[in-house]
MARDREN-113210 format. One record per residue (C-alpha): x, y, z; residue number from 1. Coordinates in steps of 0.001 Angstrom, whole numbers, plus 500000, padded with zeros to 6 digits. Layout:
REM residues N
       u       v       w  num
       X       Y       Z  NUM
...
***
This chain:
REM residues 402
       u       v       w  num
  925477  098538  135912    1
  922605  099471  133367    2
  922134  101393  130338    3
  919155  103531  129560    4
  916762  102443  126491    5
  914127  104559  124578    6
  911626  104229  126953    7
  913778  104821  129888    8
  913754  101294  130853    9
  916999  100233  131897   10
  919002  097856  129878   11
  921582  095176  131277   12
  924725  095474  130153   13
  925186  091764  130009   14
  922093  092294  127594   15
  923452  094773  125653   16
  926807  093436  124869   17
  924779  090243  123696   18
  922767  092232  121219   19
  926445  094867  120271   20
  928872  091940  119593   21
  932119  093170  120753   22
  935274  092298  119435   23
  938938  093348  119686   24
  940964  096156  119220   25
  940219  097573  115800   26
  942398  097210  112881   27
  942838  098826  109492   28
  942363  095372  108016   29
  942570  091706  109556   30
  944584  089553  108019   31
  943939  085853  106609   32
  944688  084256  109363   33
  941746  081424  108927   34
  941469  078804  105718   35
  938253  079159  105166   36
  936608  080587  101094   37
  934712  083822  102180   38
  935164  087508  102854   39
  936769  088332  106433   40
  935194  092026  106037   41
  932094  091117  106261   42
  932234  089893  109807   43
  931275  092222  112368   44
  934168  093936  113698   45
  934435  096569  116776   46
  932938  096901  120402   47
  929605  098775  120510   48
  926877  099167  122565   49
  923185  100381  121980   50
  922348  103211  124023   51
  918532  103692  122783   52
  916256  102244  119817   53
  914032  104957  118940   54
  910671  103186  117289   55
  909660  106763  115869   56
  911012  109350  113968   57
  915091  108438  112920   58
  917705  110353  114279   59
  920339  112038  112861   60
  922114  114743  115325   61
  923583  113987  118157   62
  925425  115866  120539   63
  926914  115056  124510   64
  927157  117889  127130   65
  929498  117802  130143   66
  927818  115806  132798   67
  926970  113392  129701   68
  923977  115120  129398   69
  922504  113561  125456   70
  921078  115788  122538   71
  919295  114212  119948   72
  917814  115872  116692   73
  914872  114154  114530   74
  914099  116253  111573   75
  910837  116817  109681   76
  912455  117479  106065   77
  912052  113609  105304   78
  908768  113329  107251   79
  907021  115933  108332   80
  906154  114224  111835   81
  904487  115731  115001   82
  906647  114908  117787   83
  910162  117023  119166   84
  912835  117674  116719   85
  915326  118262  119393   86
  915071  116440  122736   87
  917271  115266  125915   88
  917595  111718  126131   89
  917148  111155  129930   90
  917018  107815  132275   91
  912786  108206  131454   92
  913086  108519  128191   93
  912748  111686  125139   94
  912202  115279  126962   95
  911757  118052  123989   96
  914479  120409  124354   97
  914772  123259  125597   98
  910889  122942  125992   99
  907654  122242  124181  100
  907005  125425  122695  101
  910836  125191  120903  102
  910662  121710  119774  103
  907242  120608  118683  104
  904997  121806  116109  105
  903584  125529  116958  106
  901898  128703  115957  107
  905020  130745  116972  108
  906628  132231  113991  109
  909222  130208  112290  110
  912113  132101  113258  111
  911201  131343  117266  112
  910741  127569  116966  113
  912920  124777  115598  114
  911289  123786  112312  115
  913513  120540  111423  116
  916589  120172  113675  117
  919798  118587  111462  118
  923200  118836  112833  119
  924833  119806  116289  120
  927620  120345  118121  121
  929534  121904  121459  122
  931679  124980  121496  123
  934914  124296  124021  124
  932275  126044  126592  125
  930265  123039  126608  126
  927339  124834  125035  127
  925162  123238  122584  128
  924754  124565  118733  129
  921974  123199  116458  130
  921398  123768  112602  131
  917898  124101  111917  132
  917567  124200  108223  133
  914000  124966  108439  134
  912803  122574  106001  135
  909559  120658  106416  136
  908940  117653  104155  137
  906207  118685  101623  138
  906729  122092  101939  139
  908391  125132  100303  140
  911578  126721  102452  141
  909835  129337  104801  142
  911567  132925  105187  143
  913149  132807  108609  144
  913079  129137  108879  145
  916690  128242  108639  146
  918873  129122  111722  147
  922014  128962  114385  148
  920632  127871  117564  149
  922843  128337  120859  150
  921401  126834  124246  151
  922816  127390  127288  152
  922926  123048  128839  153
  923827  125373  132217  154
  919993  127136  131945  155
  918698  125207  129400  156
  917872  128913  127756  157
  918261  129700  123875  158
  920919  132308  124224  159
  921507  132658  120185  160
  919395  132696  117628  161
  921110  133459  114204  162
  918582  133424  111193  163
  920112  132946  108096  164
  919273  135611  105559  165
  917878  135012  101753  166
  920845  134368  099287  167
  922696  132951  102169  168
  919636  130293  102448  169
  918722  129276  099018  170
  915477  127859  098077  171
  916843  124048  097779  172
  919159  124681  100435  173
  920012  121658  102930  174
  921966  123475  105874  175
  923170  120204  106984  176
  925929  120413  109943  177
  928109  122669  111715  178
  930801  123610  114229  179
  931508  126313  116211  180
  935446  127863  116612  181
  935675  130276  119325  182
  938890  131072  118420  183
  938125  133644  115813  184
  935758  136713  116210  185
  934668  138402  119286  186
  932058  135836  120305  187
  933500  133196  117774  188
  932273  131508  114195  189
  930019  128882  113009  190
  930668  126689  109607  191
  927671  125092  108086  192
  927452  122997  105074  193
  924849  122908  102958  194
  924284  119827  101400  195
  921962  121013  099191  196
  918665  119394  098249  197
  919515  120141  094635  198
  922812  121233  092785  199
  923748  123912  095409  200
  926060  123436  097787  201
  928408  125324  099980  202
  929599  126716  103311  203
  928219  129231  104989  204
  930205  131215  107474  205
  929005  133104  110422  206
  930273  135343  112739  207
  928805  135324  116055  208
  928713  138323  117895  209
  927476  140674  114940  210
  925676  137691  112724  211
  927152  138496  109783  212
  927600  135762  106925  213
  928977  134835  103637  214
  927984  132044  101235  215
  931385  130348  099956  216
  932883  128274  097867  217
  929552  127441  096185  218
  931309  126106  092946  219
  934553  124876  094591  220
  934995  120705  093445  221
  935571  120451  097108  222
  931512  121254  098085  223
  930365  119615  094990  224
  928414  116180  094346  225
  930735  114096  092596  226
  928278  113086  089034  227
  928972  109684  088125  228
  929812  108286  091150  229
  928736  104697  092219  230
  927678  103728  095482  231
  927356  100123  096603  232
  924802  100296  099724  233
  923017  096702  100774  234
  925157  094920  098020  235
  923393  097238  095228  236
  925547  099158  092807  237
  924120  102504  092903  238
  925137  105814  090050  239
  924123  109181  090926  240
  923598  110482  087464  241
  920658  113407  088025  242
  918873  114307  085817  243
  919160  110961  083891  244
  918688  109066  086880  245
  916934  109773  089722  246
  919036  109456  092776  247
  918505  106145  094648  248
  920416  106523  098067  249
  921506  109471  100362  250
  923426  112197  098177  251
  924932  115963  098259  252
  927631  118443  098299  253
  929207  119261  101264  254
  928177  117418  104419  255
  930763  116361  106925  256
  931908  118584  108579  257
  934380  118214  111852  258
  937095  120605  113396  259
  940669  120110  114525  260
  941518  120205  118583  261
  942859  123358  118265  262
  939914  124817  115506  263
  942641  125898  113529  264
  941787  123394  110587  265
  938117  122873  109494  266
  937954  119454  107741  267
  934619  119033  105258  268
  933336  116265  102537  269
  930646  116547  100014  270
  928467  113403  100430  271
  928585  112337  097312  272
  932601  111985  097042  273
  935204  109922  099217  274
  937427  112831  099293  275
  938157  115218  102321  276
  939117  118377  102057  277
  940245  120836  104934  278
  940646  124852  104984  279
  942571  126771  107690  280
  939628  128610  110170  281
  941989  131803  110364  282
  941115  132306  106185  283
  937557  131063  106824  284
  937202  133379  109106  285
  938049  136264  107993  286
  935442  138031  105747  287
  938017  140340  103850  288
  938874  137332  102287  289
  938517  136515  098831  290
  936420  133839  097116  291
  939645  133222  094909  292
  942357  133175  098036  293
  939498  130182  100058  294
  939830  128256  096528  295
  943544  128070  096789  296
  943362  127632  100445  297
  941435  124330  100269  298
  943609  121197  100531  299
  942537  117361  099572  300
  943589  115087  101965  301
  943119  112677  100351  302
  940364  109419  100712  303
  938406  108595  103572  304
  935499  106706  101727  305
  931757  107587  101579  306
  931356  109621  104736  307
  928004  111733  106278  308
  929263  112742  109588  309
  932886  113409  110476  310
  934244  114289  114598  311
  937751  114400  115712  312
  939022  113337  118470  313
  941525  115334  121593  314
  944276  113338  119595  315
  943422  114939  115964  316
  941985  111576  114900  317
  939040  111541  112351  318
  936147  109462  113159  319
  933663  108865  109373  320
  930293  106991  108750  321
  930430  104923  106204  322
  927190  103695  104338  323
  928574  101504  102110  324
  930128  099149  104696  325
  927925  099413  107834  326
  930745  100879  109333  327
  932452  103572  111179  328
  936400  104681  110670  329
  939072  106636  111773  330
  941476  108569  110155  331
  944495  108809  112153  332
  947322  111359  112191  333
  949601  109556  109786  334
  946709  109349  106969  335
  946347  105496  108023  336
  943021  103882  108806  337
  941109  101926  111329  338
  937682  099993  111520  339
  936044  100864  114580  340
  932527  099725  113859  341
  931460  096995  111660  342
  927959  095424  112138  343
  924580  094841  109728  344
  922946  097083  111814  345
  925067  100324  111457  346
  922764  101489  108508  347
  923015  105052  107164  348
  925297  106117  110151  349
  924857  109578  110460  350
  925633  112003  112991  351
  928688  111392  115132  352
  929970  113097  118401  353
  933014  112204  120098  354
  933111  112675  124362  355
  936265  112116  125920  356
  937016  108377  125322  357
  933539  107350  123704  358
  932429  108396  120027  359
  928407  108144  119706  360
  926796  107979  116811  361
  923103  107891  115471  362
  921835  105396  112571  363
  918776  106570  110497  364
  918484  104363  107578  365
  917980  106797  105743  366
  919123  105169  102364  367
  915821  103524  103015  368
  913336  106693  102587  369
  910802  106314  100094  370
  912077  109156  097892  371
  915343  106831  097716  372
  913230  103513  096923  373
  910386  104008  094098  374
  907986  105273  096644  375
  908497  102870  099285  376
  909342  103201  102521  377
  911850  100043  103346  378
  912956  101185  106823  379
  912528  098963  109783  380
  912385  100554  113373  381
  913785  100743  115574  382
  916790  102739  115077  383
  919719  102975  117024  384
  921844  105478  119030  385
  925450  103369  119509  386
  928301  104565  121488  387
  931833  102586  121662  388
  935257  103510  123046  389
  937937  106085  120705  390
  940201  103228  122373  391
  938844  099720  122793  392
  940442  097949  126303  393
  943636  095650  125084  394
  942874  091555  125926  395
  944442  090338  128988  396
  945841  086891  129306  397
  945937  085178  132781  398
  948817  083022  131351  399
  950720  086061  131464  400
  950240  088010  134574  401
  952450  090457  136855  402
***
């Protein structure tokens, strides 16, 4: 058995697992067991295995269709680079997706072309959504840039295209991820967060079948950049203190964004917090609404660390990147913890997707941008695509067999 690489070469998995160091089942926290003086957390912790290295443009979305077809999104806001910004990763390598004229660079108009490709998902129809926010690095936010993009995996056709009007866009917005409930509205509802590339964060909520949207909870504490708050990411203490500092690793509002099994629970996190919050998608939802009756809705649930991307699980169970410890969690049921994913090379995890019994998720190092470092670009290609199991295989022992 093989695995597919960048290139399309394949990949042994005998080769693989040598580079992915695999380990047990996955704890909350291992205890002492060992007399030795150092840190047992920083050992690498968790089965993984690489799926591709990408040696140009870093990922970030990342989405799995049934028949394990793979969606990957490379935006332009951080680099403004030439190549697809959505594209199938196939056993020969990157195909733009759906086609050239959609994913690369073009002199179609904005609104009928993805710009810079961030988040995405699949509705319980196995259709693929992308969040384009539109924004190419260098460059003011075009009109008609940022949109809802639905393609059909079944015709590989665009079959909504859901522009997101001024005031629902700002000019520093960051439409950062989404997820699609068809459970509410005749053709269902998309959430987005926007992140915000300045102090403007939110949700946005859309409603399918007549494209209709509201901006909310733009000044709720639960969308909000926490000010103040300390990140440690590559053993450096970190403050985001704008404008008397200038932000030196990956911040925002509200960024992770994941929905229950049964969509009746949206779960979001600003990226600059360790605090999710959740909202019930029958209030979302509904546009009659009030501003006032979301703000009470909203519920903390408490801390789940520094998280960008957040999936769930057919079990409810809340998988979180975490750039502070290379890692990737889950939040089970009960509000306990496990470490799925510990390793050096989980930098800047980033979008996560979870298919059936395997969670996939993309690592951009982004905390590495020049914008983030004094000018200076410190990543190091390639960057990784990683998949591992929501439940790693228990050891066997041939001392004790049946």
């Amino acid at each position: 058995m093989k695995r597919r690489s960048l290139l399309g070469a394949a990949v042994p998995v005998g080769v693989v697992a040598a580079l992915a160091r695999t380990g047990g089942s996955a704890h909350a926290a291992f205890p002492a067991t060992q007399g030795i003086n150092r840190d047992h957390g920083i050992n690498s912790a968790g089965p993984f295995e690489i799926v591709a290295r990408f040696d140009g443009p870093g990922p970030s979305g990342i989405a799995v269709t049934p028949g394990r077809r793979i969606f990957v999104g490379f935006p332009r806001h951080a680099i403004n680079h030439p190549g697809a910004t959505l594209a199938e990763l196939r056993d020969d390598g990157l195909h733009a997706y759906p086609d050239a004229q959609w994913s690369r660079p073009s002199d179609r108009p904005v609104a009928q072309r993805l710009m810079s490709v961030h988040g995405m998902t699949t509705d319980t129809r196995g259709r693929l959504w992308c969040i384009d926010d539109g924004k190419l690095a260098g460059l003011p936010l075009a009109a008609g840039a940022a949109k809802v993009i639905g393609i059909d995996p079944a015709t590989n056709a665009v079959f909504s295209n859901i522009v997101l009007r001024p005031g629902i866009v700002l000019p520093d917005s960051h439409m950062n991820d989404l997820r699609v409930d068809l459970t509410h509205g005749a053709a269902g509802t998309v959430y987005v967060t926007d992140s915000s590339f300045g102090m403007s964060p939110a949700l946005v909520v859309i409603d399918i079948a007549t494209g209709r949207q509201r901006r909310v909870l733009a000044q709720h504490p639960a969308t909000q950049a926490e000010r103040g708050f300390m990140a440690v990411v590559e053993g450096r203490p970190l403050v985001f203190d704008p404008p008397r500092q200038k932000p030196s690793f990956v911040w925002g509002g509200a960024d992770g964004i994941t929905l229950s099994p049964d969509s009746g629970t949206l779960y979001f996190c600003p990226l600059t917090s360790r605090r999710l919050y959740s909202i019930p998608t029958a209030l979302l939802s509904d546009f009659s609404v009030t501003e006032a009756q979301l703000g009470q809705a909203v519920r903390d649930e408490g801390e789940k660390g520094v998280a960008d991307g957040l999936a769930t699980d057919g079990q409810g169970r809340i998988y979180t990147t975490n750039f502070e410890h290379d890692a990737i969690f889950r939040r089970n049921v009960d509000g306990s913890f496990d470490t799925m994913v510990r390793d050096p090379r989980v930098l800047s995890p980033d979008g996560i997707f979870v298919d059936g019994g395997d969670v996939y998720c993309t690592l951009g190092q982004w905390n590495r941008l020049g914008g983030l470092n004094g000018g200076h670009d410190l990543r190091v290609p390639p960057y990784y695509l990683i998949r591992f199991p929501t439940d790693p295989a228990a050891a066997v022992d041939a001392l004790h067999v049946k």
